[in-house]
C-alpha positions in Angstrom: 69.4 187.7 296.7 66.8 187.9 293.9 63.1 187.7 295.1 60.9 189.7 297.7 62.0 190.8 301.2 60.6 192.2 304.6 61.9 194.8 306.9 62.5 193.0 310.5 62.7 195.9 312.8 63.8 194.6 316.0 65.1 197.6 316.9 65.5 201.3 317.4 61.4 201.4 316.6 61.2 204.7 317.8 63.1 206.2 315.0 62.1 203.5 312.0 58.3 202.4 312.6 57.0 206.1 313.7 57.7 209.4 313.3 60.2 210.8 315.9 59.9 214.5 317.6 61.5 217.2 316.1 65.2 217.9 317.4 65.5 214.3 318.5 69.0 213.5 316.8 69.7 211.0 319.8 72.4 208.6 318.2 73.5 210.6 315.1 77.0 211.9 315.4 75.8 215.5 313.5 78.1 218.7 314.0 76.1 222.2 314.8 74.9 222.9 311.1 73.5 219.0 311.4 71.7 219.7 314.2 70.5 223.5 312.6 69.2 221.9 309.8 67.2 219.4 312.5 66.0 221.6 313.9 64.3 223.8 310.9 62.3 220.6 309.6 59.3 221.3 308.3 56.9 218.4 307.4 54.4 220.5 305.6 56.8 222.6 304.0 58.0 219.7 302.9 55.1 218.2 301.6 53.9 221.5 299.9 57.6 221.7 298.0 57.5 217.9 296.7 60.1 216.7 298.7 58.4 213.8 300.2 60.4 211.6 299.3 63.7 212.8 301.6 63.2 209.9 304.1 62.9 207.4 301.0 66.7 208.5 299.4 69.4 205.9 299.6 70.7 207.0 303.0 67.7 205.7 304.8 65.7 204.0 302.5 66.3 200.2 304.4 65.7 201.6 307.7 62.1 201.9 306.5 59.2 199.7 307.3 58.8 198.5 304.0 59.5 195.5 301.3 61.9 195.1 298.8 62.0 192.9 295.8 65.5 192.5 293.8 65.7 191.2 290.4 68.9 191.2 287.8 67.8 193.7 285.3 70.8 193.0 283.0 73.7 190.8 283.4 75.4 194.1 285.7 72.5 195.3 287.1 70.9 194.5 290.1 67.7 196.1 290.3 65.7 196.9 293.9 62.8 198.0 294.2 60.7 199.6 297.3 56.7 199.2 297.9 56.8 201.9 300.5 58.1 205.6 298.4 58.2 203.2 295.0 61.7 203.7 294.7 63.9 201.8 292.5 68.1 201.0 293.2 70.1 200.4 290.4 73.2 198.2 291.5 75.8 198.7 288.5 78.5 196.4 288.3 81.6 197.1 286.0 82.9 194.3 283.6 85.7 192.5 285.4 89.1 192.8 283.7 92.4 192.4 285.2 93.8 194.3 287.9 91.8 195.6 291.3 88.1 195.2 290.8 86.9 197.7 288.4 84.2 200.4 289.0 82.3 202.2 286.6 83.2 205.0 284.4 82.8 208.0 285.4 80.8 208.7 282.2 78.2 206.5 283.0 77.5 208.6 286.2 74.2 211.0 285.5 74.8 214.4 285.7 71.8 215.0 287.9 70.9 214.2 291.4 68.8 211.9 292.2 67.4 210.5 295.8 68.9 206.9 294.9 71.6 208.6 293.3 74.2 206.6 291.1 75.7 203.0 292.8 78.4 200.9 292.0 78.8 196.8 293.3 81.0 194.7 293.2 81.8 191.3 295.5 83.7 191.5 298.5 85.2 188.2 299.7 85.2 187.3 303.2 86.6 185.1 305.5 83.4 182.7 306.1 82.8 179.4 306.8 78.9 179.4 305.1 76.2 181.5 304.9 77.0 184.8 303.5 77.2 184.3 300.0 75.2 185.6 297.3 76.0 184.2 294.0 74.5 185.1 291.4 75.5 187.0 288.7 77.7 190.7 288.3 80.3 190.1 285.7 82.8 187.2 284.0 84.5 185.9 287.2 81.6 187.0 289.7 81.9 184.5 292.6 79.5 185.9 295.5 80.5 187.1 298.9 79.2 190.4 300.4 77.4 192.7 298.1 79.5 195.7 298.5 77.3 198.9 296.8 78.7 202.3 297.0 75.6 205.4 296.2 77.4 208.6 295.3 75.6 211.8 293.9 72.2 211.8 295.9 69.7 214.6 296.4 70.2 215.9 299.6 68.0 213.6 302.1 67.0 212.8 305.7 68.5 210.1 307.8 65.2 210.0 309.8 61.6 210.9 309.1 61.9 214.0 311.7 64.3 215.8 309.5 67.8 214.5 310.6 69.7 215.8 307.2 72.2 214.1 305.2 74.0 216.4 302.3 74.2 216.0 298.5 78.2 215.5 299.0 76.8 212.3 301.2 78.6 208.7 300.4 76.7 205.8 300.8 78.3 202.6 301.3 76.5 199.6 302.0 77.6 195.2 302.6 74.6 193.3 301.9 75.5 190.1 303.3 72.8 187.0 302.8 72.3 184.1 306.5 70.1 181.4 307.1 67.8 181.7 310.3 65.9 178.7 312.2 64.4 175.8 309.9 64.4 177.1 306.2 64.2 180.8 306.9 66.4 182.9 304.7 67.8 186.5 305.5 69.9 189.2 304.3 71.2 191.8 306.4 72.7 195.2 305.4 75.1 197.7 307.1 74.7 201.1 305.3 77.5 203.7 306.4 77.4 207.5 305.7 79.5 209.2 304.9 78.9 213.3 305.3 81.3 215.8 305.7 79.0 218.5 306.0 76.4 217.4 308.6 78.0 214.6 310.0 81.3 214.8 312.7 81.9 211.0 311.9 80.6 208.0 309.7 77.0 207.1 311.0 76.1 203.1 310.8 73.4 201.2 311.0 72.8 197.2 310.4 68.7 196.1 308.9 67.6 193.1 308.5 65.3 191.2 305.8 63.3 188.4 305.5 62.7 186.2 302.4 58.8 186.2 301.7 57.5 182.6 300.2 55.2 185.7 297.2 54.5 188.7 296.8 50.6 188.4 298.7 51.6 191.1 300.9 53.2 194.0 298.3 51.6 197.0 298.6 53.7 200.0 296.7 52.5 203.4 298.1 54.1 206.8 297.3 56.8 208.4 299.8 54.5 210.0 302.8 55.3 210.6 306.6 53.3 210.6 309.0 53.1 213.7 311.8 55.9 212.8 314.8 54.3 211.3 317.5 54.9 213.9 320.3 55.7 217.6 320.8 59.1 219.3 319.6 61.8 218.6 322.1 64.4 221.3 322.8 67.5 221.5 320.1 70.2 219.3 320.8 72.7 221.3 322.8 69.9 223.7 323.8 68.2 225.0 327.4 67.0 222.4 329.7 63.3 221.7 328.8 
């Protein structure tokens, strides 16, 4: 999984490659204070408060338009980093030991909130025949499979640019799981799953894709901005016809 990787958006590009309109939550399973807090965004008060960055946290960074490149910064930690916000993911794996895969202290979770927050990995085994297997490093015993990472205390964030909220108590669990396309192209593809039992009336889901890049030619880190939606407010969800 090491190396640098493209966003492949090949769908929902409404919501990923511009800006969406306030109040549209079309897709997102949010309760009424979800859809409250959608409809209060406020771009430029969030720009004048430093949140810019709400869009980039860990529930929605890989939906992004953006690139990635992964590297093992220790023997457990997987390290991924963003061009678009400049954000960096720490994977943390725990030393394997007998027993059910381990996860990490508690001890070694920070204190503070953060928008990647703190994640845990560890190697999922699947039932495949070829082609979704890592390797790679993670521990005495590591074998591959799906990369299984699960983000716990984040800064409160948005799912989408336009303001569709997740909550600090948000659980992020993602499977990072690697495939080979036509000729010698190489992929990895990641569901993410949140969790949210504030905003969110059921588990939202989403699958991104990646594409192995030969260098790093075409990295250009620039800090978390978003541009102005690209049409007028619609009406709250659950609202008056417009």
């Amino acid at each position: 999984m090491t190396g640098t990787w493209v966003a492949v958006v090949t769908e929902d590009w409404r919501w990923r490659m511009v800006t969406p309109p306030k109040n549209d939550v079309a897709s997102v399973p949010l309760n009424a204070e979800g859809r409250k807090v959608a409809a209060a965004w406020d771009l430029d008060q969030d720009n004048a408060s430093g949140n810019q960055c709400r869009a980039f946290g860990a529930g929605a960074i890989l939906r992004q338009p953006l690139r990635v490149q992964v590297a093992w910064q220790d023997d457990r930690t997987l390290k991924l980093d963003t061009d678009a916000g400049q954000q960096t993911r720490l994977f943390k794996f725990a030393p394997s030991g007998p027993g059910p895969a381990a996860v990490v202290s508690a001890t070694t979770v920070p204190s503070e909130r953060t928008w990647q927050g703190s994640s845990t990995a560890e190697w999922v085994k699947q039932a495949q025949s070829r082609g979704l297997g890592f390797g790679g490093r993670g521990g005495p015993g590591a074998q591959g499979g799906t990369l299984k990472v699960v983000t716990t205390q984040v800064k409160a964030g948005y799912l989408r640019k336009n303001g569709v909220p997740y909550s600090e108590d948000a659980v992020v669990t993602e499977y990072f799981n690697r495939h080979s396309g036509p000729g010698d192209l190489e992929w990895f593809t990641v569901t993410t799953v949140v969790d949210d039992p504030k905003y969110l009336t059921q588990p939202f889901i989403t699958s991104s894709s990646f594409k192995r890049e030969a260098d790093n030619s075409k990295w250009r880190p620039s800090p978390c901005q978003t541009a102005p939606p690209t049409a007028p407010p619609q009406q709250p969800a659950g609202g008056p016809p417009r």
